[in-house]
C-alpha positions as CSV (number, residue, x, y, z in Angstrom):
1,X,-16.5,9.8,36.3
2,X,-15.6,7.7,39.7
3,X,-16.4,3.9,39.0
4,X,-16.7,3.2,42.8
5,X,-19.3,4.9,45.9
6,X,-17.9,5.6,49.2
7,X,-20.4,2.8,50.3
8,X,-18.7,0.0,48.2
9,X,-15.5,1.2,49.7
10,X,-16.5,1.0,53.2
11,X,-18.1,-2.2,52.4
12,X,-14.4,-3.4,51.1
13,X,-12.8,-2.2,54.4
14,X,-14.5,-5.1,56.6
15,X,-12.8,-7.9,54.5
16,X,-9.4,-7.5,55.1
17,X,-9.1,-10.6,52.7
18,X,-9.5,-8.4,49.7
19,X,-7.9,-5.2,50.9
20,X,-4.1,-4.8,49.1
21,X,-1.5,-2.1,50.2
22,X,1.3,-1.5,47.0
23,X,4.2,0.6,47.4
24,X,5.0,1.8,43.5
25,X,9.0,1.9,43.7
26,X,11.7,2.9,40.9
27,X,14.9,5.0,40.3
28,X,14.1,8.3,39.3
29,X,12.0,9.5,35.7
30,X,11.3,5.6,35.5
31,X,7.8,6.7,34.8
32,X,6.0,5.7,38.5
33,X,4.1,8.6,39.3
34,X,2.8,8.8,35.8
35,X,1.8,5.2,36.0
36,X,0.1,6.1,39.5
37,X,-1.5,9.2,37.9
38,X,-2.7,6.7,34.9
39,X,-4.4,4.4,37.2
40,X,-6.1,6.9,39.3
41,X,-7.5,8.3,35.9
42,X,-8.3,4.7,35.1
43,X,-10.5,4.5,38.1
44,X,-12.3,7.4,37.9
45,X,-10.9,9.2,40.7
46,X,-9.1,12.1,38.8
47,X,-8.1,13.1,35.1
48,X,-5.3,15.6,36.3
49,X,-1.7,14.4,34.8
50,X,-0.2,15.5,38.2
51,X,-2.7,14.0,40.7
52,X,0.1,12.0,42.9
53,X,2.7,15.1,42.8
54,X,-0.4,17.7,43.1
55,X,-0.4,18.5,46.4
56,X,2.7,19.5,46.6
57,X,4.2,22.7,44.7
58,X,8.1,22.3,45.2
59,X,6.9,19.2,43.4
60,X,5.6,19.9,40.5
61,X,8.1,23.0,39.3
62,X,10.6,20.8,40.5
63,X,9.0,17.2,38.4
64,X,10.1,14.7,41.3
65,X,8.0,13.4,43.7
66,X,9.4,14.4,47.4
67,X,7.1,12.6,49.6
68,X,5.3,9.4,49.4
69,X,1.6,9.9,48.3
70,X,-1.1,7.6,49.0
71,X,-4.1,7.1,47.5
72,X,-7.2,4.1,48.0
73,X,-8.9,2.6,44.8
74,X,-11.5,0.4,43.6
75,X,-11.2,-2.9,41.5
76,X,-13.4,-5.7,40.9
77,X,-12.0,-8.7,38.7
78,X,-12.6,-11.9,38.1
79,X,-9.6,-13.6,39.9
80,X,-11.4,-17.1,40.0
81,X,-13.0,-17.0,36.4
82,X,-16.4,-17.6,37.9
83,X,-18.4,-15.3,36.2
84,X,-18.6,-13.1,39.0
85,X,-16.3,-10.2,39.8
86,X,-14.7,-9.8,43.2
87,X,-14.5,-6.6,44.8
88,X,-10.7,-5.1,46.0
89,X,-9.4,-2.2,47.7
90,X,-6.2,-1.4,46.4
91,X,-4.3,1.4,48.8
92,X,-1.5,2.6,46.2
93,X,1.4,4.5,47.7
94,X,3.7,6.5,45.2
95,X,7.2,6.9,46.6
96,X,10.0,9.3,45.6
97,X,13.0,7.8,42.9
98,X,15.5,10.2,43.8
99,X,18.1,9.1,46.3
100,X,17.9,11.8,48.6
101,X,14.6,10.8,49.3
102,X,15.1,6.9,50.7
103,X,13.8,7.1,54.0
104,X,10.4,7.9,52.4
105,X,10.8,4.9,50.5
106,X,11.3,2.7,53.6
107,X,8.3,4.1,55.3
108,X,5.9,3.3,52.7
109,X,7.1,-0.1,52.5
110,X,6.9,-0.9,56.4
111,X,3.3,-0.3,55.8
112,X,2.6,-2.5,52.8
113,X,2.3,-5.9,51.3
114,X,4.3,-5.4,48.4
115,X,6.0,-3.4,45.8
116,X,5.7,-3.1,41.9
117,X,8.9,-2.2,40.5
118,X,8.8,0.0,38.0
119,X,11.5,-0.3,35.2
120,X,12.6,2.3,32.0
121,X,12.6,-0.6,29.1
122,X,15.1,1.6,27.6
123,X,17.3,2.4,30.5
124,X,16.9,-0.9,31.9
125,X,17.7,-1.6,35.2
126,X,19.6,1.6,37.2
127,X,21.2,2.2,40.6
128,X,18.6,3.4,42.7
129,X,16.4,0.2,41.2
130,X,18.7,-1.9,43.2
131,X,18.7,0.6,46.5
132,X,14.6,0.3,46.5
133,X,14.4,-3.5,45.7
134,X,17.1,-4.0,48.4
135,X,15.1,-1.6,50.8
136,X,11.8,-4.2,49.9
137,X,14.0,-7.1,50.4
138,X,14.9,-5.8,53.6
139,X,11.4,-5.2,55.0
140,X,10.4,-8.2,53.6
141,X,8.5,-7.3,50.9
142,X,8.1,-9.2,48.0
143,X,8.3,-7.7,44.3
144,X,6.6,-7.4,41.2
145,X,7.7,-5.7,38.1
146,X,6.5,-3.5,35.9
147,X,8.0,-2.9,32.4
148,X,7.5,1.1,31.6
149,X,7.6,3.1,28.6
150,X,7.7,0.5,25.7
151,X,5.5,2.6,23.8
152,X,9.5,4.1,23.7
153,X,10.5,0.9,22.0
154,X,7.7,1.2,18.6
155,X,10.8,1.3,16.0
156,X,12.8,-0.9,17.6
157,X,13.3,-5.0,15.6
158,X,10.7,-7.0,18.0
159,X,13.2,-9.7,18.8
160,X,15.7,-6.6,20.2
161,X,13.0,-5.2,22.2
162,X,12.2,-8.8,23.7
163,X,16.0,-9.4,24.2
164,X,15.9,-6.3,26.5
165,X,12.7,-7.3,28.4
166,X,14.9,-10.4,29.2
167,X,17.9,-8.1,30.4
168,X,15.8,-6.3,32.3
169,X,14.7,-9.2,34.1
170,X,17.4,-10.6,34.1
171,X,18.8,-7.4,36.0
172,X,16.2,-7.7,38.7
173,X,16.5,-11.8,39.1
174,X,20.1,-10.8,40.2
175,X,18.9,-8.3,42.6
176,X,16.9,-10.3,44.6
177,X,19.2,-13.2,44.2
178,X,21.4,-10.6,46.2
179,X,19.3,-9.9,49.5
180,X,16.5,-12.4,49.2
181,X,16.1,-14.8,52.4
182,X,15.0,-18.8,52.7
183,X,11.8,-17.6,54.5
184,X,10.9,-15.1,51.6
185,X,10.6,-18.6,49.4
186,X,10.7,-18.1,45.7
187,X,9.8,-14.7,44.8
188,X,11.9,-14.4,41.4
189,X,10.6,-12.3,38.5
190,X,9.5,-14.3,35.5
191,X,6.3,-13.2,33.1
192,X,5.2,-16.7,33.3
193,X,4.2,-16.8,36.7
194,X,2.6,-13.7,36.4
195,X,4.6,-11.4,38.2
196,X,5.5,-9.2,35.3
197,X,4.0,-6.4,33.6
198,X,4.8,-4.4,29.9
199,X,3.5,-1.5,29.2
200,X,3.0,2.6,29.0
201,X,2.0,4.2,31.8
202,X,1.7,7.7,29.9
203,X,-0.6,6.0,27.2
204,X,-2.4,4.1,30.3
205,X,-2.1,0.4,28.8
206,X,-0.4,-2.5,29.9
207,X,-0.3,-6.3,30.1
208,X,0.8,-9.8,31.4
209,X,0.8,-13.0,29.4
210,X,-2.2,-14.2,31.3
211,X,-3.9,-11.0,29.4
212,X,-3.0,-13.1,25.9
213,X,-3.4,-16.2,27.3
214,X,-6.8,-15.5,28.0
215,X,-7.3,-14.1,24.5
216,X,-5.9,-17.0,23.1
217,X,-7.5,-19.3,24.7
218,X,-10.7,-20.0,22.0
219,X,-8.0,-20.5,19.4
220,X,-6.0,-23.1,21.0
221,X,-8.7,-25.3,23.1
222,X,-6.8,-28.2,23.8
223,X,-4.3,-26.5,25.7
224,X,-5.1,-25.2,29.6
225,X,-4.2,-21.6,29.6
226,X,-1.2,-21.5,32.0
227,X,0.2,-24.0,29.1
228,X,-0.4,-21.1,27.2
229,X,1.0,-18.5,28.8
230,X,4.2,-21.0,29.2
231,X,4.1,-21.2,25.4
232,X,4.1,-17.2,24.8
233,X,7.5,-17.0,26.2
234,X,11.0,-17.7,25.9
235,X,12.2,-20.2,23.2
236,X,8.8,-21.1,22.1
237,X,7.7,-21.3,18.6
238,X,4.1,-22.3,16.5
239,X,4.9,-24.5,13.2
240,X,1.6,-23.0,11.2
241,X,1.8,-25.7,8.6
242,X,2.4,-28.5,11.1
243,X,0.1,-26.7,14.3
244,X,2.6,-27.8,16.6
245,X,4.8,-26.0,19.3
246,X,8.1,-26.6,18.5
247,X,11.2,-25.0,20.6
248,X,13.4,-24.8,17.2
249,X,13.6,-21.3,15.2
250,X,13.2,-23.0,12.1
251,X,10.6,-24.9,10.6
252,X,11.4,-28.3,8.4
253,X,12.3,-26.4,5.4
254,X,15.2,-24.3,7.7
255,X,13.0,-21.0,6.8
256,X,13.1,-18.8,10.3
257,X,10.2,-18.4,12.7
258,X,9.0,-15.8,15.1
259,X,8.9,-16.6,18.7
260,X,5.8,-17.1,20.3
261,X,6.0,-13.9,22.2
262,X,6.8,-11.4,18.8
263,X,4.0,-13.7,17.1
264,X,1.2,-13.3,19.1
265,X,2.0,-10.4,21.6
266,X,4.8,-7.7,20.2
267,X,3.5,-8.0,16.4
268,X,-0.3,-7.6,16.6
269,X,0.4,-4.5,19.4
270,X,3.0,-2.7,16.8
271,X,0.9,-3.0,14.1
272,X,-2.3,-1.4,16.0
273,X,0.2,1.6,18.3
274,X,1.8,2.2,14.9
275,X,-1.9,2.5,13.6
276,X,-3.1,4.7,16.0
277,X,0.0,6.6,16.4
């Protein structure tokens, strides 16, 4: 069912404000037109599994996208935590992975205000993800990432899937560091400043820290919650018998701890995919 009216859209269209163009960029069988097809579903516009490459045959016998797709959505969220959603128009373009196919990836980034990278947690970080994120660097464009296909990663040791979430990061951080410009400011990739997404785009979940954060919030009051989303990453651990945040790996006794980010994020989601798997 669609979530949005044409009327609510139209409505959207006078506030420029709150109108955002995303190019979805990636080497090839990263998993970005499934992701695009998972948030088209998500937003009621179509259940098809093939709605991005759909219009085109050669397409879809072929299972590559050809030519950049584009497609307007509705979201309303609650940026400011008042209470009170705010209304978004999200124009979403999906743009071919295969290297052939560049100069449709440099057209839909001339006409948009920024790109999510989308990343195989498994493969990591290929060669045509540094050709697009050069092309965005190049039109100015700044980045965010997204994390594909850990649902890939379920029987994997938590700590080696995080160490390859860093890798992968780190892999991008050197990217950028490559073609990035002084009037482009900061625009490294790092979960904590909310720049970087994990999740499945074929199972249609995902999630930042600020997601936990938020969930976490009731059960550590004292703390504000960017604090907390700081605290569910990198060398960060929770003492339960002293309720302190300690940055060792080992509590008083030497036994080992679980980082922050395997604690409260990686363990809980294994346990319930594992359950529903």
């Amino acid at each position: 069912m669609v979530r949005f009216t044409i009327e609510q859209v139209r409505a959207i269209m006078d506030n420029p404000s709150n109108i955002r163009n995303m190019s979805v960029i990636a080497h090839v069988d990263h998993g970005k037109t499934t992701l695009c097809d998972s948030l088209v579903s998500l937003a009621g516009i179509s259940k098809t599994t093939c709605f991005m490459d759909g219009a085109r045959p050669d397409q879809v016998d072929r299972g590559i996208t050809i030519k950049s797709t584009g497609v307007s959505m509705y979201y309303a969220l609650d940026l400011a935590r008042t209470g009170k959603n705010e209304e978004y128009l999200i124009n979403m373009i999906d743009s071919p992975g295969h290297i052939d196919f560049s100069s449709e990836v440099t057209a839909a980034l001339r006409v948009t205000d920024g790109a999510l990278v989308v990343v195989d947690a498994i493969e990591g970080v290929c060669v045509q993800t540094e050709t697009v994120l050069r092309q965005a660097m190049q039109e100015r464009i700044k980045p965010v990432l997204m994390i594909n296909k850990i649902d890939r990663m379920l029987d994997m040791d938590p700590e080696e899937v995080y160490q390859r979430f860093c890798k992968v990061i780190d892999g991008v951080n050197a990217i950028i560091s490559m073609y990035d410009t002084a009037e482009m400011g900061d625009i490294s990739i790092d979960p904590c400043k909310g720049n970087v997404a994990f999740g499945s785009g074929m199972n249609k979940w995902a999630f930042t820290l600020q997601t936990f954060a938020r969930f976490y919030e009731k059960r550590f009051p004292k703390i504000e919650i960017n604090k907390i989303k700081e605290k569910l990453w990198g060398e960060n651990y929770f003492n339960d018998d002293t309720k302190q945040w300690v940055t060792e790996n080992t509590d008083e006794n030497g036994k080992p701890m679980k980082r922050t980010f395997i604690k409260y994020i990686l363990g809980p989601l294994w346990k319930l995919c594992k359950a529903i798997k």
